[in-house]
Every structure is written in C-alpha cells, then in structure tokens.
C-alpha positions in Angstrom: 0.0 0.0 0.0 1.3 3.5 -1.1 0.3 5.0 2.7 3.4 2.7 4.1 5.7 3.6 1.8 9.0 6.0 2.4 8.6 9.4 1.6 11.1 11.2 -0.4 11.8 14.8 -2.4 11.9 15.9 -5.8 15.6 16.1 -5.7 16.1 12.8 -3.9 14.4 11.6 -6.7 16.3 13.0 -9.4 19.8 11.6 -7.2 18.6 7.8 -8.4 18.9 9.0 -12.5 21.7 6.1 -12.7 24.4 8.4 -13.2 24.8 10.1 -9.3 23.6 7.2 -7.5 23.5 3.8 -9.0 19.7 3.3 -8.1 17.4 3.8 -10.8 14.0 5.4 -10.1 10.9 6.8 -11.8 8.1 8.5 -10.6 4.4 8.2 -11.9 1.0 9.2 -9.6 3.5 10.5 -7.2 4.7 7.1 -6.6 8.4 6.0 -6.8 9.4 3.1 -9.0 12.5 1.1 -8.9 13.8 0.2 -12.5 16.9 -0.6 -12.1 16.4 -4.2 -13.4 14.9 -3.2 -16.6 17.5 -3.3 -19.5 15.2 -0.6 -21.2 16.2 1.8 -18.4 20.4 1.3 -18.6 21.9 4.2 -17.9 19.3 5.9 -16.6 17.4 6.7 -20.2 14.6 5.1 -21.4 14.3 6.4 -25.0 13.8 9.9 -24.6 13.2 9.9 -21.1 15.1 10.1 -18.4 15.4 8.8 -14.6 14.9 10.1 -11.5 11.7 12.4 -13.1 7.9 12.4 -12.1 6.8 11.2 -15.7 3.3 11.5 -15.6 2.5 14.5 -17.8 5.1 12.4 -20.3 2.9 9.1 -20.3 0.2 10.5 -22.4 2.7 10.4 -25.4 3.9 6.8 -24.2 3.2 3.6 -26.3 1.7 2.4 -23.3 0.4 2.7 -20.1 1.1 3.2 -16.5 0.1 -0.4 -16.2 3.6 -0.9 -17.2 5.0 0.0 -13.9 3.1 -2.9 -12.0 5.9 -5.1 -12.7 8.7 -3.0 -10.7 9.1 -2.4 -7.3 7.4 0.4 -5.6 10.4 2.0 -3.1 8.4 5.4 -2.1 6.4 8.1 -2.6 7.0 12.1 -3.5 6.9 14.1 -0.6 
C-alpha cells in the first residue's frame, strides 16, 4: 500500500537517474518506482526519457500505459 511507503523529495528523486547514485527510479502518480532491473532503463534513459523524473505528464505520449510500472518495485512516494 502507497500509505506505508518511504517518503522522499523531488531532488532525492532525481539523485537515483543512474548516473549520481547507482539506483534507478521513476516517478508516476506520485509514486516512486525502482527500475533498475529493466534493460530498457540502462543508464538511466529510457528512449527519450530520463530517470529520476515524475513522468506522468510524459505518459500521455507513451506507447503504453502506467500499467507498465506494476511489474517494478514500488520503493516510495513524493513528498
């Protein structure tokens, strides 16, 4: 449940962009995602997108949906 999650700020956020911290998160809904794992996310870019961001306003020019983000690991929420 997002209500037990860790809370953290925009720019702790943009530390885990895989280049300043070797965690690699995204934010969508104002929750944090962990996709480190994913090889689509090496390096901290995803296409023409980057890491440690709030992408929601950029999902509505996605190929797909937020649904996508059920298969990482949710690691917090923006404060």
């Amino acid at each position: 449940m997002e209500t037990d999650l860790p809370e953290y700020t925009i720019a702790q956020l943009a530390l885990r962009n895989g280049q300043d911290k070797p965690q690699i998160w995204v934010a969508v809904d104002g929750v944090i995602y962990d996709v480190s794992e994913s090889r689509l996310w090496r390096n901290g870019q995803h296409y023409e997108h980057w890491a440690g961001q709030d992408l929601t306003s950029e999902l509505k020019d996605a190929p797909h949906s937020k649904s996508v983000f059920i298969r990482f690991k949710k690691v917090g929420k923006i404060r």
